[in-house]
C-alpha positions as CSV (number, residue, x, y, z in Angstrom):
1,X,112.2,101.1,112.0
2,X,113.1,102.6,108.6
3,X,116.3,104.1,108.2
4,X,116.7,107.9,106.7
5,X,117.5,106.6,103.4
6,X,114.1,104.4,102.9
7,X,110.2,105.6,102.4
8,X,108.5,106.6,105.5
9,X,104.5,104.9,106.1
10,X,102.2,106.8,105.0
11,X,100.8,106.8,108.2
12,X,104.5,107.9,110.4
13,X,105.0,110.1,107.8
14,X,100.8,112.4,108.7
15,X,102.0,112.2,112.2
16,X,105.0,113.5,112.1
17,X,103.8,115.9,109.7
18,X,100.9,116.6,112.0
19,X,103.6,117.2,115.0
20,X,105.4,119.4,113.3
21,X,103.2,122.3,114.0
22,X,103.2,122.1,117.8
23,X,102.7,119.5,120.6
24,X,99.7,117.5,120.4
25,X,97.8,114.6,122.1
26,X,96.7,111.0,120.3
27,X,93.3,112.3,119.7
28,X,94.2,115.7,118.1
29,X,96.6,114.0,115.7
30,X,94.1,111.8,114.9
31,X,91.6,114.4,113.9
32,X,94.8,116.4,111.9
33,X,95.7,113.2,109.7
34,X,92.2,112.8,109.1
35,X,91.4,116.4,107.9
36,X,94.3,116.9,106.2
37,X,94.0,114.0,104.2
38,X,89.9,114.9,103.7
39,X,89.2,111.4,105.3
40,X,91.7,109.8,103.7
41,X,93.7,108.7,106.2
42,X,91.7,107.1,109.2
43,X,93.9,106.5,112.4
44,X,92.5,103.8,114.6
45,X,94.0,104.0,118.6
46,X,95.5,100.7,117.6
47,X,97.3,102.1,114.2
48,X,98.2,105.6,115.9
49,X,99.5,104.2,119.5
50,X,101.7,102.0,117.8
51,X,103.0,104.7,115.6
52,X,103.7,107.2,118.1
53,X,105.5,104.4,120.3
54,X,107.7,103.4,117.0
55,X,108.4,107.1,116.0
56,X,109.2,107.1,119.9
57,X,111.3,104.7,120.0
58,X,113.9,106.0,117.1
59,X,113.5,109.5,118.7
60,X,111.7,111.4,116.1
61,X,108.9,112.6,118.8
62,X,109.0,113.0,122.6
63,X,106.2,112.8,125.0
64,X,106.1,115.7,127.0
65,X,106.0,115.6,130.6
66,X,103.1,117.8,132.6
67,X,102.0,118.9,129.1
68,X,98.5,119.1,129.4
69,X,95.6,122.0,129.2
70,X,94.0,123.5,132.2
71,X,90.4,122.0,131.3
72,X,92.3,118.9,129.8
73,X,91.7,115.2,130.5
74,X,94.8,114.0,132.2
75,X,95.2,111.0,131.3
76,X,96.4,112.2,127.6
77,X,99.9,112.3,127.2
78,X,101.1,114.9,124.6
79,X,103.8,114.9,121.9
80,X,106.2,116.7,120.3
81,X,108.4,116.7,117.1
82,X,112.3,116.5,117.9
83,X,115.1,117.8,115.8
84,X,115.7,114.6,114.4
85,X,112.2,114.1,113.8
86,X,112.2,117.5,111.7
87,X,114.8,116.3,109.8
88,X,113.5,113.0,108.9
89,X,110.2,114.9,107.6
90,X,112.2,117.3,105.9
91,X,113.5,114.5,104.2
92,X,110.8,112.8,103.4
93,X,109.2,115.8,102.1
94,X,111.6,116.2,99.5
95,X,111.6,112.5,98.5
96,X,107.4,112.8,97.9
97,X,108.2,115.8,95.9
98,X,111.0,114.4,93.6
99,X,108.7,111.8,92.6
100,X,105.7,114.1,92.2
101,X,107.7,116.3,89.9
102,X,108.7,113.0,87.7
103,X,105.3,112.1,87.9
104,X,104.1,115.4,85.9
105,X,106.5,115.5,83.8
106,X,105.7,111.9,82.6
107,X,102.1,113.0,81.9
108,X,101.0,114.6,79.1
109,X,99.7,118.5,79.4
110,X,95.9,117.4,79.7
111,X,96.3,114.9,82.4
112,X,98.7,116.7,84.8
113,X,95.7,119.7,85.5
């Protein structure tokens, strides 16, 4: 997996994004990513299971144990953000906007809205 100092996915980047406001199961991230990025961003159980086992595995989420709601299927495990994942999104965040800011200020007035 990527180091701090290099691009996240777009992909690990929406789910950790998507974590970042509370524990959540595959499916609800899912649906998150995919509204927040107004259909853009389509994660498949192959894309997103892989994803969460890789953001896993370099301990930027944590399943939770016994996580689950009362009227919930339990077979779905749910995540959550760690510190290090925080930081790493953090991190990216401000990368994405450092590039965003040089791209308006190489456009001219009428293209940058």
């Amino acid at each position: 997996m990527d180091a701090h100092d290099t691009p996240l996915k777009a992909n690990r980047f929406q789910v950790l994004l998507a974590l970042s406001e509370g524990p959540l199961h595959g499916f609800a991230i899912r649906e998150v990513v995919e509204e927040r990025t107004n259909g853009g961003m389509i994660l498949w159980p192959a894309t997103l299971y892989g994803v969460l086992r890789d953001l896993a595995e370099v301990g930027w989420i944590a399943e939770l144990e016994g996580a689950e709601a009362p009227d919930d299927d339990a077979r779905r495990k749910y995540y959550e953000l760690t510190p290090d994942g925080r930081g790493r999104l953090l991190d990216e965040a401000r990368r994405l906007e450092g590039w965003a800011a040089a791209a308006r200020a190489g456009l001219r007035p009428e293209e940058s809205g």
